[in-house]
C-alpha positions as CSV (number, residue, x, y, z in Angstrom):
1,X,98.9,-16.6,76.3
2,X,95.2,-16.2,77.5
3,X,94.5,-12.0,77.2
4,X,92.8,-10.8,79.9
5,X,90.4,-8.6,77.5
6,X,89.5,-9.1,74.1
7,X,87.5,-5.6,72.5
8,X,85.9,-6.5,69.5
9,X,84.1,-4.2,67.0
10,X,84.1,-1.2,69.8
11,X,81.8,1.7,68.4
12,X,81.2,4.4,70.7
13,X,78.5,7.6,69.7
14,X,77.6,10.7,71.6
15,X,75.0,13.2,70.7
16,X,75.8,16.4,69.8
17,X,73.9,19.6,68.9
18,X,71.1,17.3,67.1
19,X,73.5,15.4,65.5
20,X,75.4,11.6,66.3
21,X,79.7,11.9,66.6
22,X,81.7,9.0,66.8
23,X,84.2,8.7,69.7
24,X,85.0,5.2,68.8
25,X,85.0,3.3,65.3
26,X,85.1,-0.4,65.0
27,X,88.2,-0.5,67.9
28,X,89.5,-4.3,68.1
29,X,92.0,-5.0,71.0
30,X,93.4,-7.5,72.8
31,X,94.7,-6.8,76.5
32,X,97.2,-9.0,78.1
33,X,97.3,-10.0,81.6
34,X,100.5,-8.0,83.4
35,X,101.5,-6.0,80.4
36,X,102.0,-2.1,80.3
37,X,99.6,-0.7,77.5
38,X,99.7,3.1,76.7
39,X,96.9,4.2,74.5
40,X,98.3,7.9,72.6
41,X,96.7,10.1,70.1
42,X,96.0,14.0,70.6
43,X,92.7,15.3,72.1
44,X,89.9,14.0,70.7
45,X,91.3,10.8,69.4
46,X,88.9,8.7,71.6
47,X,91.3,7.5,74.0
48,X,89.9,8.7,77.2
49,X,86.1,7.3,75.2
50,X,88.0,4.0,75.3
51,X,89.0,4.1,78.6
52,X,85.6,5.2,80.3
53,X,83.8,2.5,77.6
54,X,86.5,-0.7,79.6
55,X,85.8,0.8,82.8
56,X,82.1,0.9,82.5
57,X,81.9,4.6,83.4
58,X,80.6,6.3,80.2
59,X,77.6,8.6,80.2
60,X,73.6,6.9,79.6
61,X,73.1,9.4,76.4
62,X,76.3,7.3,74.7
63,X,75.0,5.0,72.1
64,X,77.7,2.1,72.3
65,X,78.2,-1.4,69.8
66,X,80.5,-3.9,70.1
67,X,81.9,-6.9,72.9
68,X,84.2,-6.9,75.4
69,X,85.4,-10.6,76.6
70,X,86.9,-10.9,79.6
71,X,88.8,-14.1,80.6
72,X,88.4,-13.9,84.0
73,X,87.7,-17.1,87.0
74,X,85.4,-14.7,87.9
75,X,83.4,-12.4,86.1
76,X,84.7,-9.0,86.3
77,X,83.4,-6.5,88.8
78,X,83.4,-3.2,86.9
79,X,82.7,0.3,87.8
80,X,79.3,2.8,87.7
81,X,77.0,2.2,85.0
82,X,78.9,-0.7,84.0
83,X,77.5,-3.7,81.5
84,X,76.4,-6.8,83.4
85,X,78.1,-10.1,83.4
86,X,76.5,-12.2,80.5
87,X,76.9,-16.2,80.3
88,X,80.1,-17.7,81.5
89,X,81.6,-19.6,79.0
90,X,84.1,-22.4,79.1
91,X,88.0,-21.4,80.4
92,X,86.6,-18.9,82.4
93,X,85.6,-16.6,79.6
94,X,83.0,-14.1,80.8
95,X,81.4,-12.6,77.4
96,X,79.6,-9.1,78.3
97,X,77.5,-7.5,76.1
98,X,77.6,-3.6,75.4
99,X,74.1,-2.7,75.1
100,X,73.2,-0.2,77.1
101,X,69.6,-1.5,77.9
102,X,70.9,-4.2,79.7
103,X,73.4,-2.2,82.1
104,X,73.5,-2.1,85.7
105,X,75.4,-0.5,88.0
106,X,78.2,-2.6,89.9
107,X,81.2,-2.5,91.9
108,X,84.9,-1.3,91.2
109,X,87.0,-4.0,92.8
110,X,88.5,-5.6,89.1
111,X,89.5,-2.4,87.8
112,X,91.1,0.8,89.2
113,X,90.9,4.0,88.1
114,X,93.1,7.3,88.2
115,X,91.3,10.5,86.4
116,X,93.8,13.6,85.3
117,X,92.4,15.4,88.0
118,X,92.4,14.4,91.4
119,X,90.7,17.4,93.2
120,X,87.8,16.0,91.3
121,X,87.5,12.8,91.9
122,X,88.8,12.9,95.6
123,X,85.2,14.1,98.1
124,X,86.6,17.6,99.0
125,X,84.6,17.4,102.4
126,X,85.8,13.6,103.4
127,X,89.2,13.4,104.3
128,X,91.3,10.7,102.4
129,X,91.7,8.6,104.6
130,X,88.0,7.5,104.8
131,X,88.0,7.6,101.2
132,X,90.9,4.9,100.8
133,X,89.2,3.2,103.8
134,X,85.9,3.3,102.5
135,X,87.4,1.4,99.4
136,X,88.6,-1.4,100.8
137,X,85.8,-1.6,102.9
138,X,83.5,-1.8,100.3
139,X,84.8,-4.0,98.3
140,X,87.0,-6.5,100.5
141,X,84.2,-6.8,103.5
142,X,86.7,-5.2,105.7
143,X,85.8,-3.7,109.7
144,X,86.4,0.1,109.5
145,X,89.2,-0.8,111.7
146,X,90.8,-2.7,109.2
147,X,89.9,-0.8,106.8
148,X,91.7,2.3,108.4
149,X,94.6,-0.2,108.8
150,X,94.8,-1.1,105.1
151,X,94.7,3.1,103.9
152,X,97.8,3.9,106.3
153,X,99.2,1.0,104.1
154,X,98.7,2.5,101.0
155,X,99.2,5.6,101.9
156,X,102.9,4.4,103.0
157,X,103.0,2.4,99.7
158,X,102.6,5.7,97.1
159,X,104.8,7.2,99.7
160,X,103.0,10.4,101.1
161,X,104.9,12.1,103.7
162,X,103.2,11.2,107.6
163,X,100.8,9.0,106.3
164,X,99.6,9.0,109.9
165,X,98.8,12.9,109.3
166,X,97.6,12.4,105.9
167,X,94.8,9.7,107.1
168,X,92.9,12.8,108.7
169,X,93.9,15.0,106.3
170,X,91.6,16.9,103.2
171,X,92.0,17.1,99.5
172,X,92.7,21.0,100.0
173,X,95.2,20.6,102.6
174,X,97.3,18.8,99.9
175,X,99.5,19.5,96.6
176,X,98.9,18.3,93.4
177,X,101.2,15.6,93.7
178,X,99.9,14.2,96.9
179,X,96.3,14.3,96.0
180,X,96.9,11.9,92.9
181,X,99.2,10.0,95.3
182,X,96.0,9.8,97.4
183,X,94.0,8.7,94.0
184,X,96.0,6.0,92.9
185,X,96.2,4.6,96.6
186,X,92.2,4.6,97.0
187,X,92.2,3.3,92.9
188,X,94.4,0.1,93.9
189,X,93.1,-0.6,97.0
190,X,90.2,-3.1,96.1
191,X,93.4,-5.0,94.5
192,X,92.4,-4.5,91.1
193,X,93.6,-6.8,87.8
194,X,93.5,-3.8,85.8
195,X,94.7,-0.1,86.6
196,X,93.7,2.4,84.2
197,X,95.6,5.8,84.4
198,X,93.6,8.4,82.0
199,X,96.0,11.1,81.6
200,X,97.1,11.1,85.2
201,X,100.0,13.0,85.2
202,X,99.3,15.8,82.7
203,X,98.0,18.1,85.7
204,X,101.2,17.8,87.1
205,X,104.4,19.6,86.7
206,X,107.7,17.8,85.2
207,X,109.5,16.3,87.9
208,X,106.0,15.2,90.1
209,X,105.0,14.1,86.9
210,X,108.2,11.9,86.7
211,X,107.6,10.6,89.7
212,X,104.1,9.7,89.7
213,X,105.0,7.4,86.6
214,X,107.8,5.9,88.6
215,X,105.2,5.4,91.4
216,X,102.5,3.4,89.1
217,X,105.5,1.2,87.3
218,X,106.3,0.0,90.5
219,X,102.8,-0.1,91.9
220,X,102.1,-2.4,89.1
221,X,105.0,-4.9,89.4
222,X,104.5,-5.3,92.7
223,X,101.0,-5.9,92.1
224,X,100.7,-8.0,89.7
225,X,98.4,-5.3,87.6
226,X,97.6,-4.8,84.1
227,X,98.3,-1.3,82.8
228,X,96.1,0.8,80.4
229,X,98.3,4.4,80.6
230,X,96.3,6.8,78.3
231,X,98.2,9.8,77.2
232,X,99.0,12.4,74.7
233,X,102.5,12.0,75.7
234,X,104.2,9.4,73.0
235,X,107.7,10.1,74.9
236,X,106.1,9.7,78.3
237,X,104.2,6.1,77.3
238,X,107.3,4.8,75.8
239,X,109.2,4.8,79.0
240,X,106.5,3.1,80.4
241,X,105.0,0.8,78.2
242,X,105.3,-2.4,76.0
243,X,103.1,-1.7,73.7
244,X,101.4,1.3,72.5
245,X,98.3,1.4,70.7
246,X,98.1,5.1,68.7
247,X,94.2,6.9,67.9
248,X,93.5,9.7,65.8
249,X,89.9,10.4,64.8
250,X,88.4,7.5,67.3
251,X,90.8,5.0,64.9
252,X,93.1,2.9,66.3
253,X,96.0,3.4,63.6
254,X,99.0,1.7,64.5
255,X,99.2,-0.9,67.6
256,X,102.9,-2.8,68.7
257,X,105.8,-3.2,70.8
258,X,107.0,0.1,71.8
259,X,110.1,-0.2,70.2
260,X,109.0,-0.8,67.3
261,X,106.2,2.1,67.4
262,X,109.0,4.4,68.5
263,X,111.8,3.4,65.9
264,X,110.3,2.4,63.0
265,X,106.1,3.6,62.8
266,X,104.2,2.6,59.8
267,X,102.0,5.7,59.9
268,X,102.7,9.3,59.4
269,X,100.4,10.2,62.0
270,X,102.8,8.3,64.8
271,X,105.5,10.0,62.8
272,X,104.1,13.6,63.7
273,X,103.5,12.6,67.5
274,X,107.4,11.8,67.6
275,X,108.4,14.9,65.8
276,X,106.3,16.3,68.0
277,X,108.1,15.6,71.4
278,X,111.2,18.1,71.9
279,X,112.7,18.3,75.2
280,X,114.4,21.6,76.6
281,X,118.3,19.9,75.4
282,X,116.9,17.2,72.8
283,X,116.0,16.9,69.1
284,X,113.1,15.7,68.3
285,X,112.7,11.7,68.5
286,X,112.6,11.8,64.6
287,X,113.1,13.8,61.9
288,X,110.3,12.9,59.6
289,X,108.7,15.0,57.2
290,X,105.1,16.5,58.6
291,X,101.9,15.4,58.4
292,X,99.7,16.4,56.4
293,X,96.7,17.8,57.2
């Protein structure tokens, strides 16, 4: 099977008090085309670096190395600050180059999205209905008419009460829950290939948190999307995902099927993340001695 994204060689540095720190060693991944891939590790394990380095939205002062191939009809419209697209090559392979002197800034109809917080990345003075609208407008050459049309839409698909209200409403005026509703509609509504959720529902509290996961697995199927869930959350990504890629230090350390990554880890690091997880009436999801530090 043809991946939709091959990372190669990945190396991602930021600039710190003088001195060079290393987000991202030598990552090499493969992406499929409809799967359900959670990337886990604790904070500072590069996963949200990764994330931001796919979507094209990490800062100018990062000093990046490495390939990403997309395998695409089309070359892949990316987000802010994104890479350009380099030379097609034959079965629709478009090869584009990390180096940051070569970057311009493009589009964000190929991929989608969703930050962990939405009063963020939602315009607190624009009312979210504009902002879906302004989407699709954007990026699929609608009228604002249509447009408008095609937010309601959404708005009805990620299920937020009176979306006829909500069209007109603010971020403020909504809860948590609602506002990342409101981010994943506007994140999907270019029709992305690839939705990337970066730690979108660790704002939230248990059950809403439940539910928005329930919300994107179904947003996906329906859609046809590919799924990059990042998380610190082992237990959380396994009910979503296929596969699961774990990160410690800006390492990728152990990458498979989620069962397998769940049952039977190779590492003692993915050991520790599943000790890790108790819920209020479980054990943990293994009992494995501790990792040493």
């Amino acid at each position: 099977m043809t991946g939709l994204a091959s990372i190669r060689d990945l190396t991602v540095t930021y600039r710190r008090d003088g001195s060079e720190v290393a987000a991202l060693k030598n990552i090499i991944l493969d992406i499929q085309p409809g799967e359900r891939l959670a990337i886990i590790g604790e904070s500072g394990s590069g996963k949200s670096t990764l994330a931001l380095a796919i979507a094209g939205l990490l800062p100018a002062s990062a000093r990046i190395e490495g390939s990403i191939d997309w395998f695409m009809r089309s070359p892949p419209t990316l987000g802010a600050k994104a890479p350009p697209s380099g030379r097609i090559e034959g079965g629709g392979k478009d090869r584009l180059s990390l180096n940051r002197h070569n970057q311009a800034s493009l589009g964000g109809r190929d991929i989608g999205f969703v930050f962990q917080d939405p009063s963020a990345s939602l315009d607190p003075v624009m009312a979210v209905g504009k902002q879906i609208a302004e989407v699709a407008r954007t990026h699929l050459g609608l009228t604002w008419a249509q447009a408008y049309a095609k937010a309601k839409t959404l708005l009805e698909r990620v299920r937020l009460p009176d979306p006829d209200s909500a069209l007109h409403a603010f971020p403020h005026q909504l809860s948590g829950g609602q506002k990342q509703r409101v981010a994943i509609a506007a994140a999907i509504a270019a029709g992305p290939k690839l939705l990337i959720a970066d730690e979108a529902t660790s704002a939230l509290d248990t059950i809403v948190q439940a539910e928005i996961v329930a919300l994107i697995r179904r947003l996906v199927a329906e859609d046809g999307m590919t799924l990059l869930f990042i998380s610190h959350d082992i237990a959380l990504a396994a009910e979503l995902a296929e596969r699961i890629a774990v990160f410690r230090h800006g390492e990728l350390v152990e990458f498979g099927k989620t069962e397998q990554i769940v049952e039977a880890p190779t590492q003692a690091y993915t050991r520790a993340l599943l000790d890790a997880h108790i819920d209020l009436d479980a054990e943990p999801l293994l009992h494995r001695s501790r990792l040493n530090a």
